[in-house]
N, C-alpha and C positions, 0 to 999 in steps of 0.2 A: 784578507790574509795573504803573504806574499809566500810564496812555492818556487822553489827551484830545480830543476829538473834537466839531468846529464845524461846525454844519449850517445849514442853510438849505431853508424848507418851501417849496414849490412852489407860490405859492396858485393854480392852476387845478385842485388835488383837494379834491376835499369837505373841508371841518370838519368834518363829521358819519361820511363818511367815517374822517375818522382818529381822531375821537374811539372813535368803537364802534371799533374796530382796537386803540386803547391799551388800553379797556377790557377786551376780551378778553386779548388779551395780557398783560395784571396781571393778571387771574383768571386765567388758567389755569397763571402761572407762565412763559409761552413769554419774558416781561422779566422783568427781566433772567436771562437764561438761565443753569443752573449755572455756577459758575466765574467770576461778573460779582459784583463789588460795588462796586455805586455810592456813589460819592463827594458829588455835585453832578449836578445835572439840571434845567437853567437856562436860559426862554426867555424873548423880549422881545416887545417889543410891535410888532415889527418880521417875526415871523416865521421868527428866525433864534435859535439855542443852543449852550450847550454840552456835553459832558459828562464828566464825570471820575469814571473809574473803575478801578477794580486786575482786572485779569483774567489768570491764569495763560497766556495765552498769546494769538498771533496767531490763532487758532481758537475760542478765547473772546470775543473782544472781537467779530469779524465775524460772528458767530452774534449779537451782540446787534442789530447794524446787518443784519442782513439778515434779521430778524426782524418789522420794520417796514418794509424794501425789499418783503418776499413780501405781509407782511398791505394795505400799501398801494402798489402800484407806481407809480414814479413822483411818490411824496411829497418828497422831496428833490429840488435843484435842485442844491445843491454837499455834500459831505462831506470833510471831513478829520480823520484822524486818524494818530496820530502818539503815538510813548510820549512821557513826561513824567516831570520829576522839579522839586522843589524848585526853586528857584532857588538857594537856599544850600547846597546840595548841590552845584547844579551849579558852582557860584562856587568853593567851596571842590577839589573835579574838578580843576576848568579851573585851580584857582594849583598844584594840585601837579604835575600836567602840565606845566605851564608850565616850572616847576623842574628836574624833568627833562627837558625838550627844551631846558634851557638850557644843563644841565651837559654834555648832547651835544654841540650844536652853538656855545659856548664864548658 
């Protein structure tokens, strides 16, 4: 299942702080945790990202998010995430449903 997920860093924690956090974190394996493959992993110059990734389940994806919650508490200010598809996927979805809630309700 593909998950996308907009964050927002907290600048009153360290940089250095969360850099040795990432760092470790990619060495040891603890990111992206089994079950996570990353898609896109995408910050600005504003402090803020996103990420898109396929993770077999709701226990994979928050293992990856709170992986960086434990190594740096208090590093995010907002998170969301939320699954994700296509938009043409979803386009195409949304017309056949459509279709069928038509021929229901006439």
């Amino acid at each position: 299942m593909l998950f996308l997920t907009y964050w927002e860093l907290n600048e009153e924690t360290s940089r250095v702080q969360r850099m040795q956090a990432g760092q470790k974190l990619l060495q040891t394996g603890l990111f992206p945790p089994a079950g996570i493959n990353i898609i896109r992993w995408d910050a600005t110059v504003d402090g803020w990202g996103i990420l898109v990734a396929e993770a077999e389940d709701f226990t994979a994806i928050n293992r990856a998010l709170d992986a960086w919650r434990i190594a740096v508490p208090g590093m995010f200010t907002v998170t969301r995430t939320a699954p994700a598809q296509p938009v043409q996927e979803v386009m195409a979805s949304t017309a056949e449903f459509m279709q069928k809630m038509a021929a229901v309700t006439g």
